[in-house]
N, C-alpha and C positions, 0 to 999 in steps of 0.2 A: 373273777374280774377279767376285763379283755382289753387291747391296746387302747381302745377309744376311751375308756373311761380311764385310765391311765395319762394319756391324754388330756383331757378333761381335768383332772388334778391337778396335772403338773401345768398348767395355763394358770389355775385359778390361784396356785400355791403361790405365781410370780407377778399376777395381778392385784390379786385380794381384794377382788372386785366379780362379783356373780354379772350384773349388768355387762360390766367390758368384755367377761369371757366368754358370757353366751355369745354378745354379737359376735366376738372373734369367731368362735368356732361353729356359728351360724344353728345356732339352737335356744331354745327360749329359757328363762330363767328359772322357770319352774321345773324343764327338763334338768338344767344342772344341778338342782337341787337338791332333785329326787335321787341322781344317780352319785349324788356323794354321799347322800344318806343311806344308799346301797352298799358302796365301795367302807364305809364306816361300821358299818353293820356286819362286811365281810371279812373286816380285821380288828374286829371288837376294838377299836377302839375311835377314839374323840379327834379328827384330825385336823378341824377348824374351830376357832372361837368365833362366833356371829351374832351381832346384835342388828339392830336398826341401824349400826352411825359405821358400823367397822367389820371387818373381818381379817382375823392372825391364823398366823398358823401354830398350833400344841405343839407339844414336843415330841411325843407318836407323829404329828403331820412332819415335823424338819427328818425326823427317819426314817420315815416314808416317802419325803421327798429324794431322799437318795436312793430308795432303790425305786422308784420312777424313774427316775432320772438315768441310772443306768440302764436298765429292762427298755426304757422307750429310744435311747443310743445304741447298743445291742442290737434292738429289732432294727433299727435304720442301716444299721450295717449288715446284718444278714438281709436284708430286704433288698440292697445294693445289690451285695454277692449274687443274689438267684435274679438280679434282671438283666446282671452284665451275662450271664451264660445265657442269656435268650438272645434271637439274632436280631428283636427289632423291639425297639422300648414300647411299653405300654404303661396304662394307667392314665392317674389325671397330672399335669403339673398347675399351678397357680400364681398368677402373675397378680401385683399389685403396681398402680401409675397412676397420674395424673391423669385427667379426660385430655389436656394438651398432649401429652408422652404419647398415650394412645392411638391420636391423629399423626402424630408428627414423626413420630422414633419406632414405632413397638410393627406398624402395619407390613414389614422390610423384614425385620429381624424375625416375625411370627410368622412369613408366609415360608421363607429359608426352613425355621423350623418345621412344619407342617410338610414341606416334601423330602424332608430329611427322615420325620417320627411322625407321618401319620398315626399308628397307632395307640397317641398321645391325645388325651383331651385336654386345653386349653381352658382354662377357668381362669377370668380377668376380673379382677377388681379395681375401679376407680375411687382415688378419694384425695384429701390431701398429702399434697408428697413431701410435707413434714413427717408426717406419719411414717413412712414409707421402711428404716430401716427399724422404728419401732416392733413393726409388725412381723420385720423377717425375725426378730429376734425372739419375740413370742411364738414364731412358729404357726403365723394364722394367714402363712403366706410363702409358699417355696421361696420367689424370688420378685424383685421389686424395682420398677426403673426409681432412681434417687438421685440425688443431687451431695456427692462428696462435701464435707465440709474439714475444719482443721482439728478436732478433739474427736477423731473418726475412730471406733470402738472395735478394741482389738477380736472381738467372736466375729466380725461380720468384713467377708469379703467384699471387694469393688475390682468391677471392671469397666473401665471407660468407655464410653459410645461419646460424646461428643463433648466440644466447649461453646456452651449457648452466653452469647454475650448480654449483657442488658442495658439498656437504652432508656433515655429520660422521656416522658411524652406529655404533652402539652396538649389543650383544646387550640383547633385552629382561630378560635376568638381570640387569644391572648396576645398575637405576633408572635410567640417567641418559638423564634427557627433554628437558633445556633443559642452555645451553653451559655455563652459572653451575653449575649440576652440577657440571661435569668439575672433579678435582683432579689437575692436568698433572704435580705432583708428583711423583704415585703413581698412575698412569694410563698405563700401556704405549701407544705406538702403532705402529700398521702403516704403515711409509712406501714407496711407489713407489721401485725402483728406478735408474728414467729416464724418461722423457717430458713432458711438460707439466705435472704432476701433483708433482711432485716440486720442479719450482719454486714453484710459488703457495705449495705446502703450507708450502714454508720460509721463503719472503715472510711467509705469514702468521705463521708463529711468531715471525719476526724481530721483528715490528712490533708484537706484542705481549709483549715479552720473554719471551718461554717456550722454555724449553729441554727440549724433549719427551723422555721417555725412551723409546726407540727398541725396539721387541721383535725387530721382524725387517724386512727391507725386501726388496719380492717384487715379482715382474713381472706386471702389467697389474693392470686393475680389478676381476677378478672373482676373483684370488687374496685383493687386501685382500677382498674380500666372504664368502670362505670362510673367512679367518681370525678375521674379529673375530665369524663367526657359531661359530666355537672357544671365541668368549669368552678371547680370547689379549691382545685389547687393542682401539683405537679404530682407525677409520680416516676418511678421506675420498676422498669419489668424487665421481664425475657424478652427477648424481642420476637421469636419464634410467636409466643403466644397471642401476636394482633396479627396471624394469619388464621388466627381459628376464632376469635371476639367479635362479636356483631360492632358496626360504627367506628370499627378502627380507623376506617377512611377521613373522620372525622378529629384525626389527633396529627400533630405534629411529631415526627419520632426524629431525637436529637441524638446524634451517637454521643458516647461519653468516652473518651481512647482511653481512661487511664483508669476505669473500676474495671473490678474483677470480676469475671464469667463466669457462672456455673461450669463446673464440672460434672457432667450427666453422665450417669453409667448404671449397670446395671450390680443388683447386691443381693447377698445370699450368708447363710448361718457358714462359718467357714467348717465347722463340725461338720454341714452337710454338702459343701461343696463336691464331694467324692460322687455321689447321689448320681448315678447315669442321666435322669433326667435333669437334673439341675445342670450337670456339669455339662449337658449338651447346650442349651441356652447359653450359659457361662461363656463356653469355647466359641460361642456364636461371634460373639462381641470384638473377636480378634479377626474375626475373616470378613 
């Protein structure tokens, strides 16, 4: 057996899902399949249950998941050891962020890096940045720009890069320019489905007694930004994010002084934070 199929185990042991792990680890599902059926075949023994609807792990698989688990820790750390003795990091590191984080936050912080460790390759993943510390924690991702939240998971470092405020926004058909405008009554809004965005928004309505009527609730930021440019209803965003949205010019943006601002920073497995390459990104964050 070799680290990648090691690898590959200890992903699928904590997924229990072939589909999620191949994408993670960017390989097809019949590759992972075949090489568990290898790695199974190399320790005679049975280390997943699998049907059509489900897959567990045996009881060979949970004792096998621990020495995974060490052996693939171990190598991380002797792998450390032999690159802090080299005088210029190499290899690849991999970033996960939002396509906004990308344009707005990472273009500064990446190019810093790149004359710092050229000898580094740069592998960028966009997607949703709910995802974001999921992904560091699967380990389908060195490090991740993310958005802190308040039940923030003690295995996974944060380091702050900024406070992105968000703001109410309106179609310019409705008049409404300032918040004393809005009548919550009779005033549809667009709510986030999940992510960060979805708590504040309900913070704030809480705290202000309002019981919003709901139009629709839709994934990521730049859906509420095509719907309320429908003139379907209200929403709130980042504010960062109608410098990068086509027909932004076409919204009213209302500050809101008293909801709370994303906390943007950047996050990493705290096991791996030591990691020359991570920790160099990491240390970025402060300078």
């Amino acid at each position: 057996m070799d680290f990648r199929t090691l690898q590959l185990f200890h992903h699928l042991a904590q997924s229990l899902h072939f589909g999620k792990t191949a994408q993670a680890m960017f390989i097809t599902p019949s590759t992972l399949s075949r090489a568990i059926t290898r790695l199974e075949q190399e320790t005679q023994a049975t280390l997943f249950e699998r049907n059509n609807r489900s897959v567990s792990l045996t009881h060979a698989g949970e004792i096998f998941l621990v020495f995974a688990s060490n052996t693939l820790a171990e190598w991380e750390r002797v792998n450390s050891q032999l690159q802090s003795d080299q005088t210029q990091l190499r290899g690849e590191l991999s970033l996960y962020c939002s396509v906004t984080a990308a344009q707005s936050h990472l273009p500064g912080l990446l190019d810093k890096y790149r004359s710092l460790h050229p000898n580094v390759d740069l592998k960028l993943l966009t997607g949703d940045p709910a995802e974001a510390v999921q992904r560091v924690q699967q380990k389908s991702t060195d490090a991740a720009v993310c958005i802190h939240y308040p039940e923030w998971p003690e295995d996974v470092t944060f380091q702050h890069l900024d406070n992105v405020p968000l703001v109410l926004i309106a179609p310019k058909s409705s008049k409404i320019q300032r918040l004393k405008d809005v009548d919550w009554t009779q005033q549809p809004v667009i709510m986030p489905e999940s992510g960060p965005s979805r708590r504040i928004v309900h913070h704030w309505f809480a705290e202000h007694n309002i019981r919003p009527r709901i139009y629709a609730t839709v994934g990521g930021n730049e859906a509420i930004v095509s719907m309320v440019n429908l003139g379907v209803g209200l929403g709130f965003v980042p504010k960062i994010i109608l410098d990068y949205v086509r027909h932004s010019n076409r919204l009213n943006q209302i500050t809101v002084p008293d909801i709370e601002a994303y906390q943007l920073g950047l996050c990493c497995l705290a096991t791996r934070a030591f990691e020359p390459k991570i920790r160099a990104i990491m240390e970025l964050t402060s300078g």
